[in-house]
Every structure is written in C-alpha cells, then in structure tokens.
C-alpha positions in Angstrom: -36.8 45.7 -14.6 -33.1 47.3 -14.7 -32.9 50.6 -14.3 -30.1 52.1 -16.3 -30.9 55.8 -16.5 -31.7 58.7 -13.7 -34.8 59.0 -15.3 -35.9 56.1 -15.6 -35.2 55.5 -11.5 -37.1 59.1 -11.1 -39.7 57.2 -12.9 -40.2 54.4 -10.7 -39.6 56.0 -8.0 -42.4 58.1 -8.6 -45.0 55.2 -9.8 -44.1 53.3 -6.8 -45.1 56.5 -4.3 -47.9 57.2 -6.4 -49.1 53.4 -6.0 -48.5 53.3 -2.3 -46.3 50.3 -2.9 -43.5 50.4 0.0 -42.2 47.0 -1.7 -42.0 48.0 -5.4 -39.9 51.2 -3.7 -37.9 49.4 -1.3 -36.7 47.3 -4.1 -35.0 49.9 -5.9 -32.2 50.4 -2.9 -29.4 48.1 -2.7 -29.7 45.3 -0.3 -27.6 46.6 2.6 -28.6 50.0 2.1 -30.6 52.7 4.5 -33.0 55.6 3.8 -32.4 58.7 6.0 -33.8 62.2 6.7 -32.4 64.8 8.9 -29.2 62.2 9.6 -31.8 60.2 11.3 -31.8 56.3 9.5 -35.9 55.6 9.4 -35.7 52.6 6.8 -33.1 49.3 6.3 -33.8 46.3 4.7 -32.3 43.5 6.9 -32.6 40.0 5.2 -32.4 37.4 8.0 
C-alpha cells in the first residue's frame, strides 16, 4: 500500500495499533529508522 497522504499514514497507523500488529506498524518507518520517547531509542529495525 503507498501511503501518500498524513491521513492516510494516521490511518494505518491507527488500524495497525488497533490490530496489535507490531509488523504491519513497523513497516510504515523507513528501513534505517528508530522510534523514541523521552530521547530514549526503544525500537530499530536492523536487517542483517
């Protein structure tokens, strides 16, 4: 799916949280990128 809108990333966002599926949202994020909270990284997608 390409996601070409904010709303439509809100969207997904939100179906993948509401789903409980960690993959579906992990794929949104850019492969080298990190999530972080209180400038403490918690999440990075490594590919080996």
């Amino acid at each position: 799916m390409t996601i070409s809108t904010p709303e439509e990333l809100l969207k997904q966002i939100t179906e993948s949280i509401n789903n409980k599926d960690l993959d579906s949202f992990v794929s949104l994020y850019e492969p080298e990128a990190s999530l972080s909270t209180n400038q403490v990284k918690i999440l990075t997608e490594q590919k080996n």
